[in-house]
C-alpha positions as CSV (number, residue, x, y, z in Angstrom):
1,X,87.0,76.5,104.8
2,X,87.2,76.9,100.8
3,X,84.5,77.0,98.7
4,X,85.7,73.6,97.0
5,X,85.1,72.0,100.8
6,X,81.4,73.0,101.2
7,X,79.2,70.5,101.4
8,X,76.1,71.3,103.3
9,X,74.1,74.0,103.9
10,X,75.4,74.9,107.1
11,X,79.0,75.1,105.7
12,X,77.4,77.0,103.0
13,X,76.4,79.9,105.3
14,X,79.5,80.0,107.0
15,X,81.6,79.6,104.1
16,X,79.4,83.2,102.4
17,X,79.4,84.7,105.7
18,X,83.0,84.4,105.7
19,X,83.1,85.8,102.9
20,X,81.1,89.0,103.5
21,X,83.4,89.7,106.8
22,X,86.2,89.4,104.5
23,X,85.0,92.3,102.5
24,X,84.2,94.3,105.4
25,X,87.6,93.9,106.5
26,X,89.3,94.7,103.5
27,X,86.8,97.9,103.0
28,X,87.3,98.7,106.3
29,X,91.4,99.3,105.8
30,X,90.6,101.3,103.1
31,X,91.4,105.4,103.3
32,X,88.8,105.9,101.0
33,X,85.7,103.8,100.9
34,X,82.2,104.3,100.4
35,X,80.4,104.9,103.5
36,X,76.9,103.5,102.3
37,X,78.3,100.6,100.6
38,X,80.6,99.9,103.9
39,X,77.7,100.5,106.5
40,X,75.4,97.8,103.9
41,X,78.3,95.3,103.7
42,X,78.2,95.7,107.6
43,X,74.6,94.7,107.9
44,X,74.7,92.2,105.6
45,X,77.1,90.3,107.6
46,X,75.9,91.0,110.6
47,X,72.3,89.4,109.5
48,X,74.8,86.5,108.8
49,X,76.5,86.5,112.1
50,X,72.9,86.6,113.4
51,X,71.7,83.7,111.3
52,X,74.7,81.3,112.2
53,X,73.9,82.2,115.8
54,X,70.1,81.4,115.9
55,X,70.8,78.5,114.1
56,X,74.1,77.2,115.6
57,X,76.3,76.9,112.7
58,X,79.7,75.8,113.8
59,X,81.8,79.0,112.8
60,X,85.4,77.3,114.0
61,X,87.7,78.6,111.1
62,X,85.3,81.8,110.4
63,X,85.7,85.5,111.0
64,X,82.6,84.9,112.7
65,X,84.3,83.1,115.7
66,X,85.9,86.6,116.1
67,X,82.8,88.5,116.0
68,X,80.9,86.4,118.5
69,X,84.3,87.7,120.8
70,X,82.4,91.1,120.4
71,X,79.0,89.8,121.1
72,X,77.9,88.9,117.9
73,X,78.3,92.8,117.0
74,X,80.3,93.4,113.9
75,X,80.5,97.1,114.1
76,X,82.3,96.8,117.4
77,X,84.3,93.3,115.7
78,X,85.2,95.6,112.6
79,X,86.7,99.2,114.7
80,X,90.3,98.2,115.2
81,X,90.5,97.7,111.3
82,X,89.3,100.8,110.1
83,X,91.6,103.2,108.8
């Protein structure tokens, strides 16, 4: 989903929480990153993963569909990318 295709506040949450897992997939590839800032961008969207779950936001086209393969656990979804 793009941000111009958000309408409600469902697609809202999925649409940021998207976002967030992006960033912790980028930071994760990186040699050099700041652990404190990783492991926070971690729980952020994991908090979002959590949210989306309790509430059952549709996550078809979201990182978040991934994450749910790794029961809901973005730490576990996020160790294959880490460099």
């Amino acid at each position: 989903m793009q941000k111009h295709q958000v309408r409600t506040p469902n697609q809202a949450l999925a649409y940021i929480t998207d976002c967030n897992l992006a960033t912790v997939q980028d930071m994760a590839m990186k040699k050099s990153r700041g652990k404190r800032e990783f492991e926070r961008q971690i729980n952020i969207a994991q908090t979002a993963c959590d949210w989306m779950r309790q509430m059952n936001i549709d996550v078809t086209g979201t990182r978040a569909k991934e994450v749910f393969k790794f029961n809901g656990s973005v730490s576990d979804w996020i160790k294959p990318y880490i460099a």
